[in-house]
C-alpha positions in Angstrom: 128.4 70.7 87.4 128.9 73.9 85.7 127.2 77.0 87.7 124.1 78.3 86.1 124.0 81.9 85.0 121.4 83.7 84.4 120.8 85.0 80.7 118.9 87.6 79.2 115.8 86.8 77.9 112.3 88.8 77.2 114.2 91.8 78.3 115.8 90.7 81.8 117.7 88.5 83.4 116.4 85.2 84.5 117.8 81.7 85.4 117.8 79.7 82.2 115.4 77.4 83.3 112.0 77.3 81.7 108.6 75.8 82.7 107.1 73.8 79.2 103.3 73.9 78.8 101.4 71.4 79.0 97.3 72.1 77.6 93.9 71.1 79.0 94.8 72.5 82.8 98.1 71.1 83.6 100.5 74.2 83.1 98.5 76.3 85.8 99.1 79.2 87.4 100.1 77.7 90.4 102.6 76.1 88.7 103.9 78.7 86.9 103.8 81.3 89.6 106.2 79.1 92.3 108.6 78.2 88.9 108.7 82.1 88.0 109.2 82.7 92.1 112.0 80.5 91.8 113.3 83.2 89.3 112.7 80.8 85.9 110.0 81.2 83.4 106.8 79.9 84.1 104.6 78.8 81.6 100.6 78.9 81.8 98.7 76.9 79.3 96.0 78.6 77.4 94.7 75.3 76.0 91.3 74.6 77.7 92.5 76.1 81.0 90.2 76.3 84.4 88.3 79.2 86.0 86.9 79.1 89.1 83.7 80.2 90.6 82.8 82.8 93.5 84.1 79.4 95.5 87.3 78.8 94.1 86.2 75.9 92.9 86.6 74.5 89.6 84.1 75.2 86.8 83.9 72.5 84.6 83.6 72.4 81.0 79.9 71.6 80.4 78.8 72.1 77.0 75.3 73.2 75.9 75.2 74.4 72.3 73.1 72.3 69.9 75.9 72.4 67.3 79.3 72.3 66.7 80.0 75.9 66.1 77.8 76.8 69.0 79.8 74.4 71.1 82.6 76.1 69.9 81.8 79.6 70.6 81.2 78.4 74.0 84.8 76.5 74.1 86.6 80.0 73.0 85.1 81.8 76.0 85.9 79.1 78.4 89.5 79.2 77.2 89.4 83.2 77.3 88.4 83.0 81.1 90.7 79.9 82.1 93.6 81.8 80.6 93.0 85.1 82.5 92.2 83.0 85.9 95.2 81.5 85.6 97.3 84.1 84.4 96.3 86.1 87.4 97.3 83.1 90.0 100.6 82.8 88.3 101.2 86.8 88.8 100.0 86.6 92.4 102.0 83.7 93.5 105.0 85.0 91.7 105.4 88.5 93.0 106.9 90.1 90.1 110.0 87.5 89.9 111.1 85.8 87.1 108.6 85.8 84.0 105.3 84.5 82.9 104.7 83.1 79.9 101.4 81.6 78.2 101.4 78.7 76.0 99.3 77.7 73.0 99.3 75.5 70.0 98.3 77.2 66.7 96.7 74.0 65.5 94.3 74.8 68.6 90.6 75.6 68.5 90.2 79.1 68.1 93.9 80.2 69.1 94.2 83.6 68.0 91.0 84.8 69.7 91.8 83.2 72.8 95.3 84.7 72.8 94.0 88.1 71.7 91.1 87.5 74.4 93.5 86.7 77.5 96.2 89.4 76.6 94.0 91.8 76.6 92.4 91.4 80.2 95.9 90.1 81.9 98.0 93.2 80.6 100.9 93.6 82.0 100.9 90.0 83.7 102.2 88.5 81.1 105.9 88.6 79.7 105.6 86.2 76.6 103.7 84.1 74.1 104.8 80.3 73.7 103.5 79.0 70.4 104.0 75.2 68.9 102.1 73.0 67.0 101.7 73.8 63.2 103.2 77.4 61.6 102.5 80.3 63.5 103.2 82.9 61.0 100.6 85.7 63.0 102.2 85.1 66.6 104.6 88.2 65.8 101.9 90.1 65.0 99.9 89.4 68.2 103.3 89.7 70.1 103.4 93.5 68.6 99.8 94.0 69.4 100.7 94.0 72.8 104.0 94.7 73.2 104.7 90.8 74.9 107.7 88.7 73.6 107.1 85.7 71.6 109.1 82.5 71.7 108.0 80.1 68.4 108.2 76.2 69.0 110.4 74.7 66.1 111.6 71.3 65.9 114.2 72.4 62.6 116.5 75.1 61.8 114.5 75.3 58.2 110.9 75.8 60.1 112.3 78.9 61.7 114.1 80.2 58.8 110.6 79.8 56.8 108.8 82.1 59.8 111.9 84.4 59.8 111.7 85.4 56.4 107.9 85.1 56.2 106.7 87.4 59.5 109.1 87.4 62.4 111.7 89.4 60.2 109.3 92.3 60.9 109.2 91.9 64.7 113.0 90.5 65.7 113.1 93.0 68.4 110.2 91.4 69.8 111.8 87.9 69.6 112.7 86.6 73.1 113.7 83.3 72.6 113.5 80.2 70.5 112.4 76.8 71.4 114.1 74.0 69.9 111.6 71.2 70.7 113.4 67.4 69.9 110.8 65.8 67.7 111.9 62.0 69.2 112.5 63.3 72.7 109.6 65.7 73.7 106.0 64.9 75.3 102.8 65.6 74.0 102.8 66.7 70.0 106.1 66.4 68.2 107.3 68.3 65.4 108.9 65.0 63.0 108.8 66.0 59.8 108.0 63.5 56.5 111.5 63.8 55.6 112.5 62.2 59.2 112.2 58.8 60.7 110.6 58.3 63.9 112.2 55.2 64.6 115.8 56.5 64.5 116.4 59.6 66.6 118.7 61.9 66.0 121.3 64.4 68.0 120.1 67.6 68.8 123.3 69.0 69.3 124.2 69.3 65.1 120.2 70.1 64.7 120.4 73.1 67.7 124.2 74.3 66.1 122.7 74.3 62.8 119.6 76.5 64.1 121.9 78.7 66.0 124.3 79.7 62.6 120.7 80.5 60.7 119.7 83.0 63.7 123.3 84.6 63.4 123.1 85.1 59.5 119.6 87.1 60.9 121.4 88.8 63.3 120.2 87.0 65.8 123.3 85.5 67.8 122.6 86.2 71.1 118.7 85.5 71.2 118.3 82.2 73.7 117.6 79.2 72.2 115.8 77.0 74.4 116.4 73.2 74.5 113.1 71.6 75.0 113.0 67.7 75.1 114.9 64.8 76.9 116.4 67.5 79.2 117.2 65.8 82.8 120.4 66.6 85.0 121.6 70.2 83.7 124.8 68.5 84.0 124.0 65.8 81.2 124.1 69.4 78.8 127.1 70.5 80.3 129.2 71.4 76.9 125.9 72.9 76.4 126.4 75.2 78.8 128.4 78.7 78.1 129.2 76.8 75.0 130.6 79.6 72.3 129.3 77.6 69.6 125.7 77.3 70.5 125.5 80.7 72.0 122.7 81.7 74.8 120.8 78.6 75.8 118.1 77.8 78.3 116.4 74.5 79.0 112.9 73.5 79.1 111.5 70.9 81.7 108.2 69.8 80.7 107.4 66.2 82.1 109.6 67.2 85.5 107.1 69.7 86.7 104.4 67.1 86.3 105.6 65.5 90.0 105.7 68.1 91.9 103.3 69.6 95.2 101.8 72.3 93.2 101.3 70.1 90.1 97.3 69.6 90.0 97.6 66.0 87.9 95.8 63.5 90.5 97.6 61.5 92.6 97.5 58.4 91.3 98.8 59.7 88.6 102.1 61.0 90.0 102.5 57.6 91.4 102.1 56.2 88.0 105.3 58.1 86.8 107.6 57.1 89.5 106.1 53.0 88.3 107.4 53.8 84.4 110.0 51.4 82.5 112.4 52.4 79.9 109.7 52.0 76.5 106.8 53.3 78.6 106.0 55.9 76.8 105.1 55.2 73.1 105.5 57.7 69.8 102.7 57.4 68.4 100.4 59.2 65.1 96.8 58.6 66.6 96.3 62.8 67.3 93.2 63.7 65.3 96.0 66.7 64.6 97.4 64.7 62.8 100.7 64.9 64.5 102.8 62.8 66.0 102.6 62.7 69.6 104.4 60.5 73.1 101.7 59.1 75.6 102.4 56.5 78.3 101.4 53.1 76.2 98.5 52.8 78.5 95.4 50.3 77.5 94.0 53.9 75.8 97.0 53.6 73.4 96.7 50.0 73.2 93.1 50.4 72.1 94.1 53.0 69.5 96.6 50.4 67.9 94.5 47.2 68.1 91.8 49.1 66.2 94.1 50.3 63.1 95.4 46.6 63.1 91.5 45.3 62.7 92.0 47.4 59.3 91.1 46.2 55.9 91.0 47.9 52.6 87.4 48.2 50.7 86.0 48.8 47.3 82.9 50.0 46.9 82.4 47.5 43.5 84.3 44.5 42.3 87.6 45.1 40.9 90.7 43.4 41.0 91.4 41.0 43.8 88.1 42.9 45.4 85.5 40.1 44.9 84.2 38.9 48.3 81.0 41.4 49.4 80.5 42.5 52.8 77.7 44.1 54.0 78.4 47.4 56.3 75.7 48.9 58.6 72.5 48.4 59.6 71.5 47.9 56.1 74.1 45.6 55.0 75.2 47.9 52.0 77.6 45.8 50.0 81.1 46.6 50.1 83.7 44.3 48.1 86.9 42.5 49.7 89.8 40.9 49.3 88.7 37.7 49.9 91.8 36.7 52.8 90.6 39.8 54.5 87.6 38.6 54.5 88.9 35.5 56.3 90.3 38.3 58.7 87.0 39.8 59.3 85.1 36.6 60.3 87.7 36.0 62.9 87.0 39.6 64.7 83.5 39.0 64.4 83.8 35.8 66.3 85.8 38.0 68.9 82.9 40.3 69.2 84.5 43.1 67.0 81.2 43.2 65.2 80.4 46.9 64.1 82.8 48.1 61.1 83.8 51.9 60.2 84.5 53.6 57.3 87.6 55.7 57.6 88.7 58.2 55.0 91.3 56.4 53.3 88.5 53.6 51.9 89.2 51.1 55.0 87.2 49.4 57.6 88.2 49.1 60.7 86.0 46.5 63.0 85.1 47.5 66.8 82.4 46.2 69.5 79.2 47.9 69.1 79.7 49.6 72.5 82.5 51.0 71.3 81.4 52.3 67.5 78.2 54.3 69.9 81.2 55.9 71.7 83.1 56.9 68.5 80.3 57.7 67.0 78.9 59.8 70.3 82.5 61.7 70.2 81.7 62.6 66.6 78.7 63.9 67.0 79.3 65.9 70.4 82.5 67.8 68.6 83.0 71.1 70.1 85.5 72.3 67.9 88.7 72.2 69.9 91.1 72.1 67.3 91.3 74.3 63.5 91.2 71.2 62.2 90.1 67.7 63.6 90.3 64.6 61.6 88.2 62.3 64.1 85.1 64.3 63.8 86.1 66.1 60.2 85.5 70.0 62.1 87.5 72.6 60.7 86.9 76.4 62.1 87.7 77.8 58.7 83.8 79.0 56.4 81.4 78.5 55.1 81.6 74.5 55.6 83.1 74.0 59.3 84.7 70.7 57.9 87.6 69.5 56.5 86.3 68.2 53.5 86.6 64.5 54.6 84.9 61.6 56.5 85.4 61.8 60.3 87.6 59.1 60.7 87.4 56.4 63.8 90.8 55.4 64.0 91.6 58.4 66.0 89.4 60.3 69.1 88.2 63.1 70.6 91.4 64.7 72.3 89.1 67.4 74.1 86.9 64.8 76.2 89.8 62.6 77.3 92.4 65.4 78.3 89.6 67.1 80.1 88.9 63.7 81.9 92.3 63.1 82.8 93.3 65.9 83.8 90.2 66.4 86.5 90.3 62.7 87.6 90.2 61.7 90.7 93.2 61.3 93.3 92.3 57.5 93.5 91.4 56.6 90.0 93.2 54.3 88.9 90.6 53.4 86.0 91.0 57.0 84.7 95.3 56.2 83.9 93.9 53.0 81.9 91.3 54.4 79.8 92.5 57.7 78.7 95.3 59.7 77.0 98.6 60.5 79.0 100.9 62.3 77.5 104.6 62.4 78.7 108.1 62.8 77.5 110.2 60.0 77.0 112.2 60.3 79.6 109.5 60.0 81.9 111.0 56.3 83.5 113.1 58.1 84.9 111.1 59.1 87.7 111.5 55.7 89.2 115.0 55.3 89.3 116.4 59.0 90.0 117.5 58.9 93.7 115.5 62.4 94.1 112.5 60.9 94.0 113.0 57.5 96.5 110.2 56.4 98.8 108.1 58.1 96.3 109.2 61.4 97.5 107.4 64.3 95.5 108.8 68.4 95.7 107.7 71.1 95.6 108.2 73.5 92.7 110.7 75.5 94.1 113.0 72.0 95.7 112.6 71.0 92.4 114.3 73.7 91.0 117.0 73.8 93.4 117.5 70.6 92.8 118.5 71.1 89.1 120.6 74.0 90.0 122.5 72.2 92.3 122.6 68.8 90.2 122.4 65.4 91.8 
């Protein structure tokens, strides 16, 4: 394998290796701390992270507001705190090496007071600003605000060149990287565009090349790209590396740093990676984001799917092949079917699927009745964790906190199941079952790389010795 050279990036020189967030208290500071002692960049999420009490002990998200913008008042200042706490860990446990980064998604809750709220407590612990997940024209200006560098999460040379000419044209100095995320390859949210077909992946080299001659025409040639997504064995990227053509790159592991010691995932859940098959982990358009996202195809997933196949299309008088009535609800209001549909709904009710939903795009979708109390339950409980949420219909934006829309229950509440997850305990099985676990797809992987035989699990800093060395 190639030897890996440092590169200059936010203003020093560190190994090209990069931590990639992951939200909702899985990127901590522990984590980040040991990958920024190992002289990388370690990456803090600011998405829901933990505090901790006079203890040490984890304060858990409890909230107590009577509505939704109460709730998410209170959901700001717990992200405000977790990102400080964990901020502070990650400076302690790194000792000045390497670099610190905190990661967000503009589609997030509240995002630019949080940031604004952490940066401005954890000056001077914090190198840069990692920012995916929608457009985020303003992350130049909050980089300036501070003085931290910024590193925007695109998934297409075009996407950057929009936020180049739009904002970041007025900070480039500022710029310390850019993160080429692959839309087919990364976990958690992906950026596929209408225009692109998630069933047919596509090279990243000619997509990262094409990214790289945009940045020069900015004047922008020797800014570090970093590859995000699918990234193994460094020496799989080999004619990546000191490649003329692409100029300086780093690479992101994201789903790597998810088995390791300092990694605060239970552990039944890092035994569940090393048990993943090739086609484990399933792309997938559920996200009340709206976005696509990867998550193990776990019975939560299945759920999700089975419940947009028990789908049928409604009209709310007859017209057309709409003639067959249907009474939805307690009060049996009359909706009108297609009458083979209505052969289809009979047969769910027979299988207990009993309670139908109303979904934005004039559908029902049929579910038990102790699942449409859930749903519904989610709805009603929204805190606000996203700008804009299409499972309960929030939207941070006034006078209306909504989107304009009916909450629709073919998605769910992202907040309560990544919280869940991600404080599970080390023996709950159940937990991996019946919520969301996101993970990149090359995740299987786990269970056949040699590293990791008779379930061995590193630490942070073997691990990245180990990719530094190769196999």
């Amino acid at each position: 394998m190639k030897p890996i050279n440092a590169i200059r990036m936010g203003g020093v020189d560190v190994l090209p290796l990069v931590e990639g967030g992951k939200g909702v208290s899985v990127s901590t500071g522990a984590t980040a701390g040991h990958w920024a002692a190992s002289g990388g960049a370690g990456t803090v999420s600011a998405v829901n992270a933990d505090y901790y009490d006079r203890n040490g002990d984890i304060v858990r998200q409890v909230y107590r507001g009577k509505t939704r913008r109460e709730r998410h008042e209170e959901l700001v200042d717990f992200g405000i705190r977790g990102g400080i706490a964990q901020a502070r860990r990650a400076h302690d446990i790194s000792g000045g090496k390497g670099r610190i980064h905190v990661n967000i998604l503009w589609e997030m809750g509240g995002a630019e007071r949080v940031i604004n709220g952490i940066l401005e407590e954890a000056k001077g612990l914090i190198h840069g600003i990692t920012c995916g997940a929608g457009m985020p024209y303003r992350l130049s200006d909050i980089a300036q605000k501070f003085n931290v560098h910024y590193y925007p999460i695109i998934s297409s040379a075009r996407a950057f060149g929009a936020l180049w000419k739009r904002a970041y044209s007025k900070a480039g100095d500022l710029l310390g990287g850019v993160v080429y995320e692959d839309p087919w390859l990364a976990g958690g949210h992906n950026g596929l565009s209408n225009s692109e077909d998630p069933q047919k992946p596509e090279d990243p080299y000619p997509r990262v090349l094409a990214l790289r001659q945009l940045m020069r025409s900015f004047g922008l040639g020797e800014t570090p790209i970093i590859m995000a997504g699918g990234v193994w064995w460094l020496e799989e990227w080999e004619n990546w590396i000191d490649n003329p053509e692409l100029g300086p790159i780093a690479f992101q592991f994201g789903t790597r740093p998810l088995l390791t010691q300092e990694s605060p995932i239970s552990s039944a859940w890092k035994q569940r990676l090393l048990q993943l098959k090739p086609g484990d982990v399933f792309l997938n358009r559920f996200s009340p984001t709206g976005f696509y996202s990867s998550a193990v195809n776990n019975n939560f997933i299945k759920d999700l799917r089975a419940r947009s196949e028990r789908q049928v299309a409604f009209s709310t008088e007859p017209v057309g092949e709409h003639t067959a009535e249907y009474g939805v609800g307690p009060r049996r209001r009359l909706v009108w079917l297609v009458p083979s549909d209505l052969e289809h709904v009979r047969g769910w009710e027979a299988q207990g699927f009993t309670d139908a939903l109303r979904t934005p795009d004039n559908t029902l979708i049929f579910v038990t009745p102790d699942n449409a109390r859930e749903i519904l339950k989610d709805q009603v409980d929204c805190m606000g964790c996203l700008s804009t949420c299409r499972f309960s219909n929030w939207s941070q934006h006034e006078p209306e906190f909504t989107n304009g829309k009916k909450a629709d229950p073919r998605s769910f509440c992202i907040q309560k199941t990544l919280q869940d997850i991600s404080h599970a305990g080390d023996t709950d099985l159940d937990a991996l079952e019946t919520n969301l676990l996101f993970s990149g797809h090359n995740a299987y992987r786990f269970g056949s790389d040699p590293f990791y035989s008779n379930s061995f699990i590193p630490t942070v800093k073997q691990l990245v010795e180990r990719i530094l060395t190769g196999r």
